[in-house]
C-alpha positions as CSV (number, residue, x, y, z in Angstrom):
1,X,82.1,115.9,-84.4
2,X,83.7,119.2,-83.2
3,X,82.0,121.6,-85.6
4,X,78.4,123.3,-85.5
5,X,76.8,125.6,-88.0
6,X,73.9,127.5,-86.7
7,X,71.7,128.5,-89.1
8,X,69.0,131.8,-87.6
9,X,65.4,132.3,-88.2
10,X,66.4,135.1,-91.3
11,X,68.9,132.5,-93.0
12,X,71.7,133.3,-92.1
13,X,74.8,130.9,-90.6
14,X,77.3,131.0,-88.4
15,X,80.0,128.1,-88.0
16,X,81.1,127.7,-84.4
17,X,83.4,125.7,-82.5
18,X,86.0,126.0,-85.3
19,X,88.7,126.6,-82.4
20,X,87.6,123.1,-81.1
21,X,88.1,121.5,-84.1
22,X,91.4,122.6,-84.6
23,X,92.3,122.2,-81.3
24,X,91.5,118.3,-81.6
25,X,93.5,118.1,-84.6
26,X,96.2,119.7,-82.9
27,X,96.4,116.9,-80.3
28,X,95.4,114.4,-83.1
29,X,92.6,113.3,-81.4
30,X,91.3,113.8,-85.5
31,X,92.6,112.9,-88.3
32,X,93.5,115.3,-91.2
33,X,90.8,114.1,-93.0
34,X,88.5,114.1,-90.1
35,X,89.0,117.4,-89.8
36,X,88.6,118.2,-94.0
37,X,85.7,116.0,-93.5
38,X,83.8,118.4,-91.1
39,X,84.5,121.2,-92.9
40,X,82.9,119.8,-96.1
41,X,80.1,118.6,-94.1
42,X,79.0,122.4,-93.1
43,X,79.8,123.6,-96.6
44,X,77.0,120.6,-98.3
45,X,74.5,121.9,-95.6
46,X,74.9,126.0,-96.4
47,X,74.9,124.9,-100.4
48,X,71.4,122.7,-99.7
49,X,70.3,124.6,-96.9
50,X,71.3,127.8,-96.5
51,X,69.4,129.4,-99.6
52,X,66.7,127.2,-99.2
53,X,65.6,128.1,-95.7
54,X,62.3,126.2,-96.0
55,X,64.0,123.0,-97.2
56,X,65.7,123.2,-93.9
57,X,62.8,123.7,-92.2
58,X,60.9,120.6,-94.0
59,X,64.1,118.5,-93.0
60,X,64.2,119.0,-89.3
61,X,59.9,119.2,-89.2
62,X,60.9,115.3,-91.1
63,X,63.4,114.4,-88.4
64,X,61.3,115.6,-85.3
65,X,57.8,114.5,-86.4
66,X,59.7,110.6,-87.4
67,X,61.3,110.8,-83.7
68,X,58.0,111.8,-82.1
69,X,56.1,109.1,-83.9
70,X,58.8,106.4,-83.5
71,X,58.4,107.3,-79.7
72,X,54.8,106.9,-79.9
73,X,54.7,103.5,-81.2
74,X,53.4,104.3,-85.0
75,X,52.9,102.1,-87.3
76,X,55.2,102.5,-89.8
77,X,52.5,102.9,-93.2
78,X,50.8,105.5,-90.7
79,X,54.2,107.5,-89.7
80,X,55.1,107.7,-93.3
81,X,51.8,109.7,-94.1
82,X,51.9,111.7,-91.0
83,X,55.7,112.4,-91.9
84,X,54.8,112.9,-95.5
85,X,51.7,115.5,-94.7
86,X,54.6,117.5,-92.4
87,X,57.0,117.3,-95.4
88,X,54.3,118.6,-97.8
89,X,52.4,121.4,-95.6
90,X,53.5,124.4,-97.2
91,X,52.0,123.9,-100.5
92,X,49.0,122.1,-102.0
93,X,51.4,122.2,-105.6
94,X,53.5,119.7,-103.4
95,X,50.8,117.4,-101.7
96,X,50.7,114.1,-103.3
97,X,46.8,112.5,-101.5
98,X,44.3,114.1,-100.0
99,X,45.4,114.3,-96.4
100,X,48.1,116.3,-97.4
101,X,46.2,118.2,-99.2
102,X,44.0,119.1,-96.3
103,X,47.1,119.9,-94.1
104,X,48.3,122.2,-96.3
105,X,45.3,124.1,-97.4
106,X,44.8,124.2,-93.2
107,X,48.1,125.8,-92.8
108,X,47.8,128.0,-95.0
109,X,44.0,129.5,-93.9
110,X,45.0,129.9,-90.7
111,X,47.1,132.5,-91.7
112,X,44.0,134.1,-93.5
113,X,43.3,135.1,-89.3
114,X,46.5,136.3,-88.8
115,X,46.0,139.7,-90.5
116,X,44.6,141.6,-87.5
117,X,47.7,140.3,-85.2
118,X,50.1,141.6,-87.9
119,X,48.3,145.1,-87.2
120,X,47.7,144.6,-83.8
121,X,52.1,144.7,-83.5
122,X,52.9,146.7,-85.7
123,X,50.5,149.6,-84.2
124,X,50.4,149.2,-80.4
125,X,53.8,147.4,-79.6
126,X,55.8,149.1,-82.4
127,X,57.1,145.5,-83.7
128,X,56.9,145.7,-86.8
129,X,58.1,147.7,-89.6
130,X,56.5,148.7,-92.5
131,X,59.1,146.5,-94.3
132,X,57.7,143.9,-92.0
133,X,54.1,144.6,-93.2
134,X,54.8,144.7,-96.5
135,X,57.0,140.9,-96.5
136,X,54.1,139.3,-94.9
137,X,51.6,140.4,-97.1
138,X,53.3,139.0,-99.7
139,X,53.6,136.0,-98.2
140,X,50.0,136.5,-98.1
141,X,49.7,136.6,-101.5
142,X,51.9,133.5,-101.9
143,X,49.8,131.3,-99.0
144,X,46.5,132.2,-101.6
145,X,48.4,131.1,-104.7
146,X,49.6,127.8,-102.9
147,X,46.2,126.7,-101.7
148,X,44.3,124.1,-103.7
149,X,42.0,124.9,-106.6
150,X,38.9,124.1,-104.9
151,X,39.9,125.7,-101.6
152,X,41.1,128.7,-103.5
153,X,37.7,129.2,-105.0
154,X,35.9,128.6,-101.6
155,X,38.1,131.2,-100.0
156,X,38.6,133.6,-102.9
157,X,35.5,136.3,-101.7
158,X,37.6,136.2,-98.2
159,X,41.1,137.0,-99.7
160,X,39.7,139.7,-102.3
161,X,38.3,141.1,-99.0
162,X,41.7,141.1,-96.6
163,X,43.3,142.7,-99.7
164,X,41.1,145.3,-100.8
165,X,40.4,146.5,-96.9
166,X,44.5,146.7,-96.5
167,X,45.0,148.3,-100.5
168,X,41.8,149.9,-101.8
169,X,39.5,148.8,-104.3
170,X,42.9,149.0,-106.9
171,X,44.9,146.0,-104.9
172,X,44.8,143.6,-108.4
173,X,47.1,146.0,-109.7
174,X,50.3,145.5,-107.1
């Protein structure tokens, strides 16, 4: 319709082109409940979206990857489980086969590499705050608790590493 919500990186929304709206109502180009209807619209997507920002994220991953495959030609039993492993990448606890169990438990190593980068920033290009350090190692902590059993255990000598050259041989007590 008239009205947009724009939702940032941090979470945070914005609804725009409220002055739009109103002004189509104004020429009744839109009914009254057209108008109420947009409205309620935006408030459904901040109450399911806005304090979930990584359900929102999931949904419009969904809605690109089933465009892109439905461009593509896919078979529809293989879009499903490409569509279901980009639904499901963020945690093993949520994969329901073994594909997406492998995407997942890829996701999440790779950011097992990104430790030097996060340095990298935050001491040569000034980019990061120590705040900023801080949230992404606990996300780092999180990524390690979402992985798979059996990758966890392949990869545990690896984490204990990355956390005990960043916190000292006392990092199991944070």
């Amino acid at each position: 319709m008239f009205l947009d919500i724009v939702v940032f990186l941090n979470g945070t929304a914005v609804v725009i082109d409220e002055e739009e709206l109103q002004s189509v109502l104004n020429k009744k180009e839109i009914s009254k409940q057209d108008y109420e209807l947009a409205y309620n619209v935006v408030k459904n997507i901040k109450e399911e979206f806005i304090d979930n920002f990584e359900h929102l994220k999931s949904f419009t991953e969904q809605i690109n990857a089933e465009e892109i495959l439905t461009n593509l030609k896919y078979q529809q039993d293989k879009k499903e489980r490409v569509v279901n492993c980009v639904l499901h990448y963020r945690s093993s606890k949520n994969a329901e086969n073994i594909e997406e169990l492998c995407v997942c438990d890829a996701d999440i190593l790779a950011h097992f590499d990104n430790i030097p980068m996060i340095f990298f920033k935050s001491f040569t290009m000034g980019k990061m705050t120590l705040n900023d350090i801080s949230m992404f190692i606990q996300g780092f902590q999180k990524d390690y608790d979402d992985l798979s059993d059996r990758t966890k255990e392949t990869f545990k000598d690896k984490y204990e590493n990355i956390m005990q050259a960043i916190f000292g041989e006392n990092w199991e007590r944070l």
